[in-house]
Each structure stands twice: as structure tokens, then as C-alpha cells.
C-alpha positions, -999 to +999 in steps of 0.1 A: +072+047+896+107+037+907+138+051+891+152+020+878+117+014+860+120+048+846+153+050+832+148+017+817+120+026+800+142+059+791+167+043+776+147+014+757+125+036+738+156+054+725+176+027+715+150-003+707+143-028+729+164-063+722+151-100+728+177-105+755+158-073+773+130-093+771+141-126+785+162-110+810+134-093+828+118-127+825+141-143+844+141-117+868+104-127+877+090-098+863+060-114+848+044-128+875+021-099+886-008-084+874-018-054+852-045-036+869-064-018+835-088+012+832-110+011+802-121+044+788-150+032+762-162+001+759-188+003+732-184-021+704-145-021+702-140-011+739-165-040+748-141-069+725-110-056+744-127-062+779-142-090+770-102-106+754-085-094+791-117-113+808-107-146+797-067-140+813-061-143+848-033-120+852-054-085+846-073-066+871-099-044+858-106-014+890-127+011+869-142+022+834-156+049+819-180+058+797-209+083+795-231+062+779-250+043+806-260+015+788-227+003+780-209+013+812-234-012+831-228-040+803-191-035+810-196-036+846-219-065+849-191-081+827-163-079+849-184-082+881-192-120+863-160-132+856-144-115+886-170-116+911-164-078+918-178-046+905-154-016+892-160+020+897-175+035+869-173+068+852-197+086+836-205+122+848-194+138+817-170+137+787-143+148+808-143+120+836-119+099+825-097+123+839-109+117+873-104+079+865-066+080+852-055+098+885-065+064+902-034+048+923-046+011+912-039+016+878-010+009+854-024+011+820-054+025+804-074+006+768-086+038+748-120+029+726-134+059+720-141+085+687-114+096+670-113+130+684-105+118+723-081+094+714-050+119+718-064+137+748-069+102+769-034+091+759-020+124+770-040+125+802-030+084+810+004+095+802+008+124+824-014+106+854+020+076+849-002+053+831+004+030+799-017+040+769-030+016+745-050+032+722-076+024+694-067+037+659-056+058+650-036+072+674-041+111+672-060+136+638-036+167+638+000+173+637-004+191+669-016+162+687+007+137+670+033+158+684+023+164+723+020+128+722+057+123+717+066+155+741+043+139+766+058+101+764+093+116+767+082+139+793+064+113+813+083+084+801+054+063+796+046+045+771+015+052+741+014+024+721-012+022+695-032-010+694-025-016+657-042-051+655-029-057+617+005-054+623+000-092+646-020-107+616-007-136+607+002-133+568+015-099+575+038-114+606+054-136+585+062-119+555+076-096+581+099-127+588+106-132+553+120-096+546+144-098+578+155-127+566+160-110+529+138-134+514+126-105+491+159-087+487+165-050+489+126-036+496+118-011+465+080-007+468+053-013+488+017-012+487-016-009+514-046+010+524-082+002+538-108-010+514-135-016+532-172-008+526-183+009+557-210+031+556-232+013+574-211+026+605-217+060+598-252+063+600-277+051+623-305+026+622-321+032+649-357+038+644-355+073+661-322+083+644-325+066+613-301+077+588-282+109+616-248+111+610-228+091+636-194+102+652-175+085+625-203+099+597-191+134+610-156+133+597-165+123+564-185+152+565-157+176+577-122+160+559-109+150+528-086+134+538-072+093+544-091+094+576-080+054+585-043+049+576-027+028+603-044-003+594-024-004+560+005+012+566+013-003+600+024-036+591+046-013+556+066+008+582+077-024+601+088-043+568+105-009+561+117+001+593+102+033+598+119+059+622+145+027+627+174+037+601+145+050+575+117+075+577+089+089+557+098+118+541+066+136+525+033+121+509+011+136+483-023+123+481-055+125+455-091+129+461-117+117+436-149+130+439-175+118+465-205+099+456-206+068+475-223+081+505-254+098+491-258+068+469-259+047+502-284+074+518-309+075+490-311+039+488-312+027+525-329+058+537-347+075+507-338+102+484-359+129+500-340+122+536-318+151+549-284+134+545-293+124+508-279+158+494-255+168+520-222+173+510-194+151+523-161+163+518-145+132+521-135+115+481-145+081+476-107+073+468-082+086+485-047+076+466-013+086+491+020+080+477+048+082+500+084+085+497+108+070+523+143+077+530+160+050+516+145+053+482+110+035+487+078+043+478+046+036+494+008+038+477-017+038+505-054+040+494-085+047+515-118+037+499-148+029+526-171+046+506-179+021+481-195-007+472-167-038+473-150-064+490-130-060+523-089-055+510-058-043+528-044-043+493-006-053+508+023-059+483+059-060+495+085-058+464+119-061+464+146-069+441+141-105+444+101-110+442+073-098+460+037-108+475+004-094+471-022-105+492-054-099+471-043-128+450-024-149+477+006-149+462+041-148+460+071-149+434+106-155+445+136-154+422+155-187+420+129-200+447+092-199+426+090-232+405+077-209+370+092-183+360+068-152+355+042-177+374+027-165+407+026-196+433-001-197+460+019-177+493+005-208+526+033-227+522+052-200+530+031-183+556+039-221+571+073-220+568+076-186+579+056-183+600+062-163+632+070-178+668+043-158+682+019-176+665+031-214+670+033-203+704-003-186+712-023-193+682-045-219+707-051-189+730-058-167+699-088-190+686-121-164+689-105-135+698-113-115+671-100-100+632-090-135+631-070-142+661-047-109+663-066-093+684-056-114+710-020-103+701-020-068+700-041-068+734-014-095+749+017-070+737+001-045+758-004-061+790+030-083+787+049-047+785+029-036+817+037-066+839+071-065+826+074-027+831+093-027+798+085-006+767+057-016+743+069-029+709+047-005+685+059+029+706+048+065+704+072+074+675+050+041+653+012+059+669+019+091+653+041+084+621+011+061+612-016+083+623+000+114+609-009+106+574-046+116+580-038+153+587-006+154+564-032+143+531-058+169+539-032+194+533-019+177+504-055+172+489-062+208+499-029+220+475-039+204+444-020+171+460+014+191+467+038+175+487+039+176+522+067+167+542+066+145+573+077+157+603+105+140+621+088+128+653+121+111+668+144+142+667+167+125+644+170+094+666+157+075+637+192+072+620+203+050+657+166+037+662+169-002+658+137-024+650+119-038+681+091-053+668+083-092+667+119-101+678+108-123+702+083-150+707+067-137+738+047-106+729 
């Protein structure tokens, strides 16, 4: 890596990277190359990612890894389709992808993998000089949240968590909305992941039927919110999280936990082995956060029952808020009712983010209703660009943190726990960087 490339990035991540930044390199003809991308995982996620950079022409793809062989050669015969070459795959054992990330054709690695290895692979792309995008979330202990910072500053690379929500397009625009203090001063806000997904933590396969799978095992192991990022992503960006604010501490409740043995007896029998196994996890997991500046923040994690599919956003301020269960929106002086919700799309229209009017034909079929293609495009614009990512490390581990940081509170009788402060006090300089311009 050259020194100017280094102490750009340096400097960007500590003081925010600015649209003119952006153009600037631009003009400069820095987009014109490729990224050359390792893939470490390409099971169900890791196989959507590959197949999204397949349909660009500005990504090579040398090598991936995976030790399971069946979807290593799907992933290979993929790229050697669209490309007409084969990459190197990686597979000898759990550890390989260490052998892959010291690769000189590289620039980035796509982490889709369990839980556990996510921090390890970001840590090892890092210190090999590679960019790290990684699935959620982004690390599962305060340790690993924090050699994840000591290793991006060390390095000065880049870890960006591929936070997919954060690009959706509702979301996006009521970002929009509160820069342009649409809501007035922020007071409260609301989110979690409410989503019924049990089904993901057991197998089907007629040889495993009903064995705990990777994702099973935590359940098992933590109670805990085990998926925050998806909710509180999109929060900490309307509240600007390590950018002038911070979160300060959380305390989270548990209820009990029936919701999983209830889906065992039923879809596997009541005299199967996982039927009257304990799970640690509660079916509701209720996190209230305090912020800096005053806010609060409710963040709820409920996959264990039987409901709809809700992010359960609300953004409130002193002049309205939205709530996106019901679609809707109130606006002082602006609704037509007063005390009368309206219906929020013709605001999503008028507000809606340059990112979208600009890419939204690209986005069609690229997954989670188009944002996929966003987060993925963020990642690989920074790389050719060799500029910072716009969700950085300090966003991957002040989102992820909340998973460990609500064990312990659950584990006190819900007593608070502070956050720690990832940036070193840089927060109180830290300006916003995300969606400030309409290229990624």
C-alpha cells in the first residue's frame, strides 16, 4: 500500500469522510480499476454476495474459501461461468482462509460465515492489508469488538460491516428527513429484529433432522440480543453515533424461553432430543439504551416466535415521528389532521435518497429488496477508490457490541452496563459520513 493511500485513509477515518473527498478522488480517475475480492463463505449469504459482484464488471474474484465442498465448487463453477476462469479455492481446514488473505491479488475480502469467525477473518484480512466487509454482526464479545478497532488503526484498513438495512430505502430517506430537521430535535427511537426464524436453527435434512445448527447453538449458549445491527444500524446514523453522540450504557430484559421447544415438538415431535433441551436464550429480549445527548433507544429481539417479519423502527422528535409497522408519519404544521397519522410514500418520494434515483435500476433483484445491491456497491466503490468505507469499524462494533453488553445486563437482574468508548473520545470531533453523497 502506498503512503499517500495510507495516510489518507488515516486521516479520513478520524475525521469523516466529506462528499468533496468523494468527487475529488473521482475526478482524479480513481474509479476506473478493479477490485479484485476474496470470499470467505459462500453458503446461502456468501453465495447472494458472489452472485450481486457477478453481474458487475469492475470486480475480480482470484480465490474463495470454504470447507464445505459442495459450496466451494458451486461458487467456483459460478465465477468460472460468468468469468470464464476458475479461482483458487480453499478448503483444507477451518483455518485456511488465512492462507488465502496473504494472497498479493487481493484488496478486499466478503466475510459470510458463523458468527464466531466473523471477527477473526476481519482481523486476519486486516492485518494481511485487505478491506473487510463483513456479514452481521460484526464481532460477539467486547474483546473482539475491541481488537477490531486496535487492528483497523493499526493496519489502517478498513472493517466495514455489511449492514444491508442501513441502504433500505424507507430507512434512507427518513435518514434524509432528520438531517434536514424534518422531525426536529430526535428524543426517542425505536428498533429491533422481529423475525420468526427458527426454521434456521435446526436442520431438515433427513439425516439431521431437528440437530441444532450453528446459529441453533447460540440460542442454546446466550441470553442475550444475539442480532442487533439490523435494528439499530439505521438508529445510530439518524442519531449520529460516535459522531458528536454515543451510547452510553443499555439494560436489557429476558422473558422466559418457550418458543423453541414449541417449534421442536411440533415440527420434529415431542419425544425428539432437542424438545426438552434448555435454551438459554428469552423469547423477548427488550434493550433500552441511553445516548449522550439525552436519547433513548428500545431495541427488541424476538426470532423465537410465531409472528410477522418487523424492524419495529420509530424515529421521534419534537416535531413528529414515523413508525414503520403502520406506514406512517405525523409532522407538526406539515400533517393535514391533527392527531391523524398520514400514510409515510409520499414522503419516502419526496425524500427520497440520491442513491436510490440514481441505482435503483441496477438494484432490481438483488436481494432484501434492492439494498443489497447497495451495501455490496459501498464496499467495492471504497476499494477502487482506496477511500474509507462509509459504515467504518467504530459503526461494526458499537452495533455489534450490544449482543455481549445485554448478556451481562440480563445476567445482573438487567443492571446497567456501560458502553465502551470504541473511538477514544474522537466521537466528540467525529462528523457523519454516511449517505452524503449519491455515489455509494
Amino acid at each position: 500500500m502506498s503512503v499517500n493511500r495510507r495516510s489518507f485513509i488515516k486521516t479520513s477515518v478520524t475525521a469523516g469522510l466529506t462528499t468533496a473527498m468523494v468527487r475529488n478522488v473521482r475526478l482524479f480517475g480513481k474509479d476506473d480499476r478493479k477490485a479484485r475480492l476474496g470470499f470467505i463463505g459462500v453458503g446461502g449469504r456468501g453465495t447472494g454476495h458472489l452472485r450481486r459482484v457477478l453481474r458487475r464488471d469492475d470486480v475480480e474474484i482470484p480465490a474463495i474459501c470454504d470447507i464445505n465442498m459442495d459450496n466451494l465448487t458451486r461458487a467456483i463453477n459460478l465465477v468460472e461461468e460468468a468469468r470464464g476462469k476458475k479461482p483458487e479455492g480453499y478448503s483444507r481446514n477451518e483455518e485456511d482462509f488465512r492462507r488465502m488473505v496473504e494472497r498479493d491479488d487481493l484488496d478486499g475480502t466478503i466475510i459470510s460465515t458463523p458468527w464466531e469467525w466473523h471477527a477473526p477473518m476481519s482481523i486476519a484480512s486486516m492485518k494481511a492489508g485487505k478491506y473487510a466487509g463483513v456479514e452481521v454482526p460484526g464481532a460477539i464479545t467486547v474483546d473482539e469488538c475491541w481488537e477490531l478497532v486496535d487492528t483497523s488503526e493499526s493496519t489502517e484498513m478498513p472493517c466495514m460491516i455489511l449492514e444491508n438495512v442501513c441502504y433500505r430505502r424507507d430507512v434512507i430517506a427518513v435518514l434524509t428527513m432528520v438531517r434536514q430537521g424534518l422531525f426536529g430535535e430526535l428524543i426517542h427511537c425505536e428498533c429491533g429484529y422481529q423475525h420468526d426464524v427458527r426454521g434456521a436453527k435446526f436442520s431438515r435434512n433427513p439425516k439431521k433432522r431437528g440437530e441444532l445448527r450453528w446459529r441453533g447453538e447460540h440460542s442454546v449458549r446466550r441470553n442475550a440480543d444475539v442480532y442487533p445491527t439490523h435494528g439499530i444500524g439505521p438508529i445510530a446514523q439518524c442519531l449520529n453515533i460516535d459522531r458528536g453522540n454515543r451510547f452510553v450504557y443499555l439494560t436489557s430484559t429476558a422473558t422466559k424461553s418457550r418458543g423453541i421447544n414449541y417449534f421442536v415438538e411440533k415440527n420434529f415431535g415431542s419425544e425428539h432430543f432437542n424438545a426438552r433441551k434448555r435454551y438459554a436464550i428469552g423469547d423477548i429480549v427488550t434493550s433500552v439504551i441511553k445516548c449522550f445527548n439525552g436519547e433513548t433507544v428500545i431495541v427488541t429481539h424476538d426470532t423465537n416466535s410465531y409472528r410477522p417479519y418487523s424492524l419495529r423502527f420509530r424515529i421521534q422528535g419534537t416535531k413528529g415521528l414515523w413508525m414503520k409497522d403502520n406506514n406512517s408519519i405525523y409532522i407538526e404544521d406539515r400533517s393535514p389532521k391533527k392527531h391523524t397519522w398520514e400514510p409515510f410514500d409520499k414522503y419516502q418520494e419526496e425524500y427520497g435518497h440520491p442513491l436510490w434515483k440514481k441505482y435503483e435500476d441496477k438494484a432490481v433483484g438483488s436481494g432484501h429488496g434492492g439494498m443489497d445491491f447497495f451495501i455490496i456497491h459501498a464496499f467495492i466503490e471504497s476499494i477502487k477508490r482506496k477511500v474509507p468505507t462509509p459504515i467504518n469499524v467504530y459503526d461494526t462494533v458499537s452495533w455489534s457490541v450490544i449482543t455481549p453488553l445485554s448478556e451481562q445486563s440480563i445476567a445482573k437482574g438487567s443492571a446497567p452496563i456501560q458502553f465502551p468508548d470504541f473511538t477514544r473520545g474522537k466521537w466528540r470531533a467525529n462528523k457523519p459520513i454516511f449517505g452524503l453523497n449519491d455515489e455509494f
